[in-house]
C-alpha positions as YAML, in Angstrom:
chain: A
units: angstrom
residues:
- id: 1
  name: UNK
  ca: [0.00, 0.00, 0.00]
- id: 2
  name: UNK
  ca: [1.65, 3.45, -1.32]
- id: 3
  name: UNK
  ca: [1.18, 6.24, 1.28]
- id: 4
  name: UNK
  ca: [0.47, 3.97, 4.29]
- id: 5
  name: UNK
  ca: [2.58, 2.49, 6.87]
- id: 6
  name: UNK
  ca: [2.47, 0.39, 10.23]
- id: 7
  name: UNK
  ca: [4.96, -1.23, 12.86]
- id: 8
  name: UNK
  ca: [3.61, -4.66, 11.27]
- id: 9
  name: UNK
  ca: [3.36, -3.37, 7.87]
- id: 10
  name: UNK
  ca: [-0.66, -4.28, 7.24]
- id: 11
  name: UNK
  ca: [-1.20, -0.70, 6.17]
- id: 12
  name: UNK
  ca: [-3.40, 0.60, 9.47]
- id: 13
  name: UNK
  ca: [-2.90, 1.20, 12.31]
- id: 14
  name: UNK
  ca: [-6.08, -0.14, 14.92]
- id: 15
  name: UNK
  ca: [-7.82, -0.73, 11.78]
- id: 16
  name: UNK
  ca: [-7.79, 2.66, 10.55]
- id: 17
  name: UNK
  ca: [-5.20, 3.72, 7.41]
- id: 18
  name: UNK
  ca: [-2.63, 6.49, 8.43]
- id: 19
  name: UNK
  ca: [-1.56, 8.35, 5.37]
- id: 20
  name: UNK
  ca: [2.37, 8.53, 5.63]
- id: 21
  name: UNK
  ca: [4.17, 11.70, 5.30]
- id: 22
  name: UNK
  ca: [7.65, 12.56, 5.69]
- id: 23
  name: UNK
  ca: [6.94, 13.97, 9.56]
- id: 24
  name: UNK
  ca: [4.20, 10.66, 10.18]
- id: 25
  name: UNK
  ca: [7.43, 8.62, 8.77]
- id: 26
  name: UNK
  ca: [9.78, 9.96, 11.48]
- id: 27
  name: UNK
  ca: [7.90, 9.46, 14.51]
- id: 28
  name: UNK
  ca: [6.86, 5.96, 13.33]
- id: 29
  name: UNK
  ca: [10.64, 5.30, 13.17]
- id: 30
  name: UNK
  ca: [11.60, 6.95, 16.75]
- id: 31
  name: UNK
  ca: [8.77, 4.79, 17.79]
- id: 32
  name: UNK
  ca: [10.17, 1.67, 16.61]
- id: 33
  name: UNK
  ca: [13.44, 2.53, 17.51]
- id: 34
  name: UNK
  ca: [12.58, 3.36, 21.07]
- id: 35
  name: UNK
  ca: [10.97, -0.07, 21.63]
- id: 36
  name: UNK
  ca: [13.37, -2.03, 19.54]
- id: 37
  name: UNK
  ca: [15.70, -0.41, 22.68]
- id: 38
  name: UNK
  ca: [13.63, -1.44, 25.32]
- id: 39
  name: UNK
  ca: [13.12, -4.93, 24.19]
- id: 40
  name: UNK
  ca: [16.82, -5.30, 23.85]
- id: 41
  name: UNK
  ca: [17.32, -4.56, 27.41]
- id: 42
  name: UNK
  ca: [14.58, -6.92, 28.52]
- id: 43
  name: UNK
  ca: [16.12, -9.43, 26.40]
- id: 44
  name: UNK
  ca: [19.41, -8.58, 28.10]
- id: 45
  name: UNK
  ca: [18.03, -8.68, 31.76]
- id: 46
  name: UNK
  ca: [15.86, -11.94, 30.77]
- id: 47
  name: UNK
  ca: [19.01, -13.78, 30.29]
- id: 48
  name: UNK
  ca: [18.13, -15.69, 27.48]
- id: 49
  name: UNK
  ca: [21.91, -16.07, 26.58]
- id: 50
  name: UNK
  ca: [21.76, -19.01, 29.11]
- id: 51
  name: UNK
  ca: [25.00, -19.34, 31.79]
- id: 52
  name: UNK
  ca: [28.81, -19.62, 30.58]
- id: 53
  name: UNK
  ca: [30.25, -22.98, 29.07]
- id: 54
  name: UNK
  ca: [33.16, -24.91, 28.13]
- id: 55
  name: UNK
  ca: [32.42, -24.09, 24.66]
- id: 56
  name: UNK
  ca: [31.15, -20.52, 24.75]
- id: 57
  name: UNK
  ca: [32.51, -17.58, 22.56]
- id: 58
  name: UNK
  ca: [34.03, -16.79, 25.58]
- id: 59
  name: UNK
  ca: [35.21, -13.21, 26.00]
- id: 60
  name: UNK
  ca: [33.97, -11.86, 22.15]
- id: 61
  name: UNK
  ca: [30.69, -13.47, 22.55]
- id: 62
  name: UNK
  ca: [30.09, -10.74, 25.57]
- id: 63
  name: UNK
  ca: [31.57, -7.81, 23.39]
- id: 64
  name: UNK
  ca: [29.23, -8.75, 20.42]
- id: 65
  name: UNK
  ca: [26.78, -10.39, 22.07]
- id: 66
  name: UNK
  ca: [24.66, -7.01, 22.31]
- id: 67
  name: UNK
  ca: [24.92, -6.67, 18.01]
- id: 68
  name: UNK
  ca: [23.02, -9.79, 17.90]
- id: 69
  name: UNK
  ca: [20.29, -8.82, 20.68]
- id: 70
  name: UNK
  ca: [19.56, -5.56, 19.15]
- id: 71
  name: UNK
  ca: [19.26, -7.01, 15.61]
- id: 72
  name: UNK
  ca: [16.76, -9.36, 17.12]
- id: 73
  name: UNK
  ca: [14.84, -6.65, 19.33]
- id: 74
  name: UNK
  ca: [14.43, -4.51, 16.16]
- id: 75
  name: UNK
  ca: [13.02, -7.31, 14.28]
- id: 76
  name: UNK
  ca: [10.58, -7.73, 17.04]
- id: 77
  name: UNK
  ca: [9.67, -3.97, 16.94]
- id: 78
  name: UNK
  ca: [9.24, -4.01, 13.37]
- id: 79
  name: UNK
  ca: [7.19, -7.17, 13.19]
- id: 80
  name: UNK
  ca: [4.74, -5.27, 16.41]
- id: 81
  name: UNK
  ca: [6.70, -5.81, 19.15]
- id: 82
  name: UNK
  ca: [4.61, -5.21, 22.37]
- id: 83
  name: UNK
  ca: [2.95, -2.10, 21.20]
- id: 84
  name: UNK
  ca: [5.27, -0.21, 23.15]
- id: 85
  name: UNK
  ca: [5.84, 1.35, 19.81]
- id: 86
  name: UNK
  ca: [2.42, 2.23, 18.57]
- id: 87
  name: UNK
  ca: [1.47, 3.96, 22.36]
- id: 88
  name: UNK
  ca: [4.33, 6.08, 21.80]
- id: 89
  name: UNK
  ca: [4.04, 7.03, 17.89]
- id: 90
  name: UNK
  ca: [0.41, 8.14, 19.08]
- id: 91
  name: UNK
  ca: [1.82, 10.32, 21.77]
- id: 92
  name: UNK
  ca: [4.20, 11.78, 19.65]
- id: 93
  name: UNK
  ca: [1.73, 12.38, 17.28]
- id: 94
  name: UNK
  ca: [-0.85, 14.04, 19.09]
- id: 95
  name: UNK
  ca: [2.42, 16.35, 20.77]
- id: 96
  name: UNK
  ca: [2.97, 17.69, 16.78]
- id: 97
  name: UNK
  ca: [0.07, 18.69, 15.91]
...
């Protein structure tokens, strides 16, 4: 769909079509961003990682560790996340205009 855009890409957002403009484009982005950040963390805290091992990357699998849990928390985010991302595009959106 030309013009429209969601977090999960169906072209609405609640059911309703938001026409996307450069400024609609931004926030949606912050948004996503900002919750792609949270999740990382809670994916961080969560420990998902699981505990230290004979055959662990060792020392470079804690340095790039956080690439690979950020690339994963933005996929979330884009695919809808929580909806941490759609409370705060509204938000943003009702603060510019």
């Amino acid at each position: 769909m030309d013009g429209v855009h969601t977090a999960n890409g169906s072209g609405s957002v609640s059911g309703r079509p938001v026409p996307m403009t450069d400024d609609t484009a931004r926030l949606r982005d912050t948004a996503v961003k900002l919750e792609a950040q949270f999740l990382s963390e809670m994916l961080k805290h969560a420990g998902l990682d699981g505990p230290a091992s004979d055959f662990s990357g060792g020392s470079g699998e804690d340095q790039f560790g956080s690439f690979l849990r950020d690339a994963q928390a933005m996929r979330m985010a884009e695919a809808g996340g929580i909806g941490l991302a759609e409370s705060i595009f509204r938000a943003l959106q009702a603060r510019a205009s």
